[in-house]
N, C-alpha and C positions, 0 to 999 in steps of 0.2 A: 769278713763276717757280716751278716744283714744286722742292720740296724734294727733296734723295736722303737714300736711310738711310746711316747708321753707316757700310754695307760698299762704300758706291756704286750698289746695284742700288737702283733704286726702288721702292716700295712696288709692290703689282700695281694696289690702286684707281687710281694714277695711270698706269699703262702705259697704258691706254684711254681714251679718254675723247671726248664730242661736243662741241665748239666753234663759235662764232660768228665771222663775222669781224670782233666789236669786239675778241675776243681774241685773233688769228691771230698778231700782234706778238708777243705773250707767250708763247702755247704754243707756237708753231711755229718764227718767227725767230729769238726768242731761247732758245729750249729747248734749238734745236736746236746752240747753239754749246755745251751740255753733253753731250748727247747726241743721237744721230741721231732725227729724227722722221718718221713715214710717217703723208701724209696722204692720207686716202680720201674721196673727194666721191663722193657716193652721193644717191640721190634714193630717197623712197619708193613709187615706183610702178616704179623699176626693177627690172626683174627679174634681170640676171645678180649686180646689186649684192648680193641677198640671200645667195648662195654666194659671193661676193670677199668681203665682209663679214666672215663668221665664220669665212673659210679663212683671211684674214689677223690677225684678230685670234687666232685657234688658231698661229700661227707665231711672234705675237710674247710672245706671253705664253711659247713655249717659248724665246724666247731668253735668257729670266730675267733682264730689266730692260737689257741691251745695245743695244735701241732704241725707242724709244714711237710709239704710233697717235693721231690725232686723226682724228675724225668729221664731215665738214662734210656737211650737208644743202642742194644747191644752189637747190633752190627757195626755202630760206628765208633764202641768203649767196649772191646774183648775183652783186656786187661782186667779191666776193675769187675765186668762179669764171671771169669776164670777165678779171680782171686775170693769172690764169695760162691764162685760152686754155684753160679747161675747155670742150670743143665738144660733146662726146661722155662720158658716165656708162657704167658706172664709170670712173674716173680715179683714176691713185693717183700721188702725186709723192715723194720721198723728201728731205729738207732735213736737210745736215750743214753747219755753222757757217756758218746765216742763209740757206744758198743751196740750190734745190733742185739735186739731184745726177743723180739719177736719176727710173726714172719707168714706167709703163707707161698703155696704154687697155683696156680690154674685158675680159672673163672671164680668168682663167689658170687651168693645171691646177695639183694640190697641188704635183707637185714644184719648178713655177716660180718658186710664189708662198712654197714654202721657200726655195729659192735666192736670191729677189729678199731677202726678209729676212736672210738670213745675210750675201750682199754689204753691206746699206748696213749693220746691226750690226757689221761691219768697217769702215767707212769711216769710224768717229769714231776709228781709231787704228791707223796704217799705217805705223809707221814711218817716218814725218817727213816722208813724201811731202805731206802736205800743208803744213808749213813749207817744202821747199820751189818747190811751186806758188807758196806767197806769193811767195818772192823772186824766181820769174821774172816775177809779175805785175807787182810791184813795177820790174824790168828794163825790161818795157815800156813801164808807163806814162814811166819816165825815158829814154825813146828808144834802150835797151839792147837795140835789136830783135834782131841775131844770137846777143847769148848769153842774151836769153830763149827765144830759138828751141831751141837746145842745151841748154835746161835743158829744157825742157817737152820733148822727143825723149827726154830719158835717164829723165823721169819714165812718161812711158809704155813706155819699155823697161821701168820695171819693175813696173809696175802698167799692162797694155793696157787694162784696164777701167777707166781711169779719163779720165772724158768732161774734165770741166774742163782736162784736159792740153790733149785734141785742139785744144777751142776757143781754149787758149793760143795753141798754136802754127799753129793756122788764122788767127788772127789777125795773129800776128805776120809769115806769111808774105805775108799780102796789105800788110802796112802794109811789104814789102818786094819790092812787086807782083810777087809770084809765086802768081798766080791758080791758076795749073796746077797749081803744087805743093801749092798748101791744097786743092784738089782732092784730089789724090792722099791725102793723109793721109783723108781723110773715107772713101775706099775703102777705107784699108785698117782700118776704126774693127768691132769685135769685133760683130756681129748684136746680143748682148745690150744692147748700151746706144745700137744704131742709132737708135732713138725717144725718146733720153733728151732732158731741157732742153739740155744744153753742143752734142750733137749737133742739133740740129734751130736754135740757134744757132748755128752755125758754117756750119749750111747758111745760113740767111738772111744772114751776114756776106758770104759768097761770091755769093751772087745779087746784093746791094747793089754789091757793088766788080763785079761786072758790066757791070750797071749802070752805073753810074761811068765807065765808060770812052766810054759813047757819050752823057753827059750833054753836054746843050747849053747856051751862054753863059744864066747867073742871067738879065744885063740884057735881055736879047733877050726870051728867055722871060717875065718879070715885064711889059715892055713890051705880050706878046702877052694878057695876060691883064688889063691895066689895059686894054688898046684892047676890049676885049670879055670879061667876067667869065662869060660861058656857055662861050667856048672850053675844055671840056674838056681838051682834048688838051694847049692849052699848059699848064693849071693843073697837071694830071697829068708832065709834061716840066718845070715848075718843081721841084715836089716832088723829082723826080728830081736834079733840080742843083743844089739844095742840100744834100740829104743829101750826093752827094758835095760838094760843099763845107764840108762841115762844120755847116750850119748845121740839125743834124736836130730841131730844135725847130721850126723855118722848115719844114721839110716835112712834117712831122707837120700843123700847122696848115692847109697847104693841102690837104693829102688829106680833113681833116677838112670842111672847105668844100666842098671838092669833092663829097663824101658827103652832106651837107647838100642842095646844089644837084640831085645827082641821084645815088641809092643805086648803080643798076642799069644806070650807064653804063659800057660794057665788061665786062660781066658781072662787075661789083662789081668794078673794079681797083682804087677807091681804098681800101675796105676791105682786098683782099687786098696791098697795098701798106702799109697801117698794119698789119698783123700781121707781116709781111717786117721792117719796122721794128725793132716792137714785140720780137720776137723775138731780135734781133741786139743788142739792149740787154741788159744786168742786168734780171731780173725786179722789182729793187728801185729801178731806175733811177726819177728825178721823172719824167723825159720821158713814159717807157714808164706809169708812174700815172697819171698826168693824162691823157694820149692814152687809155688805153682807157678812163677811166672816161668823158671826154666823147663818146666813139664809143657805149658803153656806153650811157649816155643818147639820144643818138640811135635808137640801135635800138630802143631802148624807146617813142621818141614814136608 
């Protein structure tokens, strides 16, 4: 873990710096529970990367050690690109205590890419909003669904720009199926952090409990798929029915078989089906690891 100086700010050799994904754990996950970390995947043949590059590293170094940059090179870190759904270079994601936060894709102008810095060099200390997020997370996981709900509502009254709320309480409302209304909260979510990780989670939570509603019986389905292992459709309609049933380990596995058996059936539904997934989990989720890296693979053969 980098050291801070005496006064808290970091050195500057440490503000920047290029990383691999054996060390992503260390600079990025855990850096990032001391301070906010922005992470730039960059390639060198790309070309808008060369201007995101050094506009953002000119933004962080003026913040005087309030939040640090790492450097990933994705041609030469697949893995740890794959497992955050890097599609598209530049990509830049932001990670405050372990979790990416924020995020953008493609070129930005300077004063964007000031603004995207100054937000997340805020977000390592807001006024207790992030303790407490914890405790409505905490609410939910213990079945405390309405007044997680009322918590994450009054945290986004006072910080709108803060995604992790929205996904709170998008969550919370479908696990009190109110599709409509985790709807509704997604509309009213600020432009700025429309494309962030919590939002584009929250969309895939909401497409999943979609889903969910027109899933068909496990055993029917498993049946239709032991009587003939080519039937796409049913394998793909399993998958489905066990995620809603809980068993998203179970449906991750068949999507993967299913992608195995045939990439390009339904114009790649079961890949875009494990990203829907993938996405609706923690980025640090085992599920969501292991699933992309074996899909990963895959696409690689």
């Amino acid at each position: 873990m980098l050291e801070l100086g005496g006064n808290g700010a970091a050195p500057a050799a440490d503000l920047i710096k290029d990383i691999s994904e054996a060390t992503f754990m260390q600079d990025v996950v855990e850096t990032s529970k001391e301070v906010p970390v922005i992470v730039d995947f960059w390639a060198p043949w790309c070309g808008p990367c060369k201007t995101l590059g050094p506009a953002l590293e000119q933004a962080v170094t003026a913040a005087g050690g309030k939040v640090r940059m790492v450097k990933i090179n994705v041609d030469e870190n697949q893995q740890i690109a794959a497992q955050l759904r890097v599609q598209s270079i530049p990509t830049v994601y932001a990670f405050v205590d372990g979790q990416p936060v924020d995020g953008f894709q493609g070129a930005q102008p300077p004063s964007e890419i000031a603004a995207f810095v100054d937000r997340v060099s805020k977000a390592g200390g807001n006024g207790g909003l992030d303790d407490a997020l914890a405790a409505a997370d905490e609410m939910l996981e213990n079945g405390e669904v309405a007044d997680a709900a009322q918590t994450y509502a009054a945290i986004i009254e006072a910080d709108p720009k803060m995604g992790a709320a929205y996904l709170g309480l998008v969550r919370a409302q479908l696990a009190l199926d109110q599709v409509e209304q985790a709807e509704s909260v997604l509309a009213a979510v600020p432009a700025e952090i429309a494309e962030s990780h919590d939002i584009e989670a929250a969309r895939a939570a909401i497409e999943l409990a979609r889903q969910a509603a027109d899933a068909g019986p496990v055993a029917e389905l498993r049946g239709a798929v032991e009587a003939d292992a080519d039937n796409h459709q049913a394998r793909f309609d399993l998958a489905v029915a066990l995620n809603a049933a809980g068993d998203i380990e179970g449906a991750v596995d068949e999507l993967l078989e299913l992608f195995r058996r045939d990439r390009e059936w339904n114009d790649g539904a079961a890949k875009a089906q494990l990203f829907t997934i993938f996405d609706a989990l923690p980025p640090q989720d085992p599920i969501a690891l292991n699933g992309r890296r074996k899909l990963g693979s895959m696409i690689l053969v």
